[in-house]
N, C-alpha and C positions, 0 to 999 in steps of 0.2 A: 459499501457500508454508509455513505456519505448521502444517500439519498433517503436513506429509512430516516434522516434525521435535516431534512432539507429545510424546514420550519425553525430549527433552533440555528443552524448555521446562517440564516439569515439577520436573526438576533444578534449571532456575533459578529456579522460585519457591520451592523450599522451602531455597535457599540464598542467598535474597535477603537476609535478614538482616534490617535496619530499611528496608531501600529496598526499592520495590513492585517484581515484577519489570518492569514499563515503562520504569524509571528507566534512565535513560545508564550507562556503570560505565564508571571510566578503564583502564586499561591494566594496571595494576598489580592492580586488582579480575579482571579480565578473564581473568590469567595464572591468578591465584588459584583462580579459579574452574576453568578448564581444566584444571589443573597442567602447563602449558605458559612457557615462557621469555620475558617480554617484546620478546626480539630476535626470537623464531621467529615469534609474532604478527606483528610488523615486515615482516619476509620477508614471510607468508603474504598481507597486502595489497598485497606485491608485483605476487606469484604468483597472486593469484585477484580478477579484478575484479569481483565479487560481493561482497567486502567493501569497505564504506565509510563507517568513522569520521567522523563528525562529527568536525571539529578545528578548536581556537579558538586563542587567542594561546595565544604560545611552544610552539606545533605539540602542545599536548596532546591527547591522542584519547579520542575518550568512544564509546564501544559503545553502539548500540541494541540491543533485544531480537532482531532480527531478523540481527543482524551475528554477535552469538554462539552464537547457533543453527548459522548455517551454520559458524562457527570449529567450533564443538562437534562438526560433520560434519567438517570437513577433516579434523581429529583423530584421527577413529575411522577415515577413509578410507586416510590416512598409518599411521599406530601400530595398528590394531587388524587391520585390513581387508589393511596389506602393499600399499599404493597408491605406486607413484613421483609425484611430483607432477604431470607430464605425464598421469596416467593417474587422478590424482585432479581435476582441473582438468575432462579430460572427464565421469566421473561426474557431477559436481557441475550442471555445468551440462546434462546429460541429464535426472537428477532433478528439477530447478527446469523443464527445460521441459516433464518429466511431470507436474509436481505444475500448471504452470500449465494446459496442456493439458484438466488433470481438471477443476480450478476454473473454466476458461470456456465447456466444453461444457457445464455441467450448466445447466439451464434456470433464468433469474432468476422468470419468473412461469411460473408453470404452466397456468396458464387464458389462454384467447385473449378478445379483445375481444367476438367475438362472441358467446361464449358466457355474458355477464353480464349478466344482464334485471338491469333498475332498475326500483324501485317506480316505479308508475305517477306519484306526486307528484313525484319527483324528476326524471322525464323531462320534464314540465310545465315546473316549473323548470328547465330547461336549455335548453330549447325555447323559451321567454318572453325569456331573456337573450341568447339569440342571434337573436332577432327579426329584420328587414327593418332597420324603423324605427331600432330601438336600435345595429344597426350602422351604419347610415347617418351617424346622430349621433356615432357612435364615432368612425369613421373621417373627418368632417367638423374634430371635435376636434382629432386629430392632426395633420391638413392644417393647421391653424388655428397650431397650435405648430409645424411644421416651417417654417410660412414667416415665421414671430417670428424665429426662431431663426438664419433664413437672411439677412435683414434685419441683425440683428442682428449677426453674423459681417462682412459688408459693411462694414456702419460701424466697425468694429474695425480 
């Protein structure tokens, strides 16, 4: 999600100040930040269930990096872009399901199982540890604790 909006996260690091950009920002940092209205913010978690403040006693809201991002989008979608909110709601959530889309397709490992010879010693060892014997004893083990365990539960 962080990359459909890599332009505005750059903005907030180099206007983080003394706070990393990581860091929560209230409401009032938040507006600052935007130059947007603390009520209109209000509204906009109305209006877009996409943002979602952390909020602690006396209902104060603390912004993650990820919630002012997409504020940072509504913004440009509303004010810059000439979006009714009806019409910036679908964007919004178009984009977040393009940008997820992108992020799940693309392959986590790129080599297959098969394709990975292991040194000859290490195949030994793997082979050794999963033996007959040793799983026999393994699995004997556990027999050994589940029925402790079951026993045990009984008499409780």
């Amino acid at each position: 999600m962080l990359s459909l909006f890599e332009n505005l996260s750059l903005s907030l690091k180099s206007s983080a100040g003394k706070k990393s950009a990581e860091a929560f920002r209230t409401i009032s940092e938040v507006s600052q930040l935007l130059d947007v209205k603390p009520h209109v913010l209000r509204f906009w978690e109305g209006k877009f269930k996409q943002i979602s403040p952390v909020k602690a006693s006396g209902n104060r809201r603390y912004y993650r990096q990820e919630d002012i991002l997409i504020l940072a989008k509504i913004r440009d979608l509303l004010y810059k872009e000439g979006f009714t909110v009806k019409g910036a709601q679908q964007a919004l959530t178009d984009a977040l399901k393009q940008e997820k889309k992108a992020t799940s397709s693309e392959p986590i490992i790129e080599q297959s199982a098969d394709s990975i010879v292991l040194p000859n010693e290490e195949v030994q060892v793997v082979k050794s540890a999963f033996s007959q014997g040793k799983r026999d004893a393994l699995i004997d083990d556990i027999q050994a604790s589940l029925m402790d365990l079951k026993a045990f539960l009984k008499s409780a």
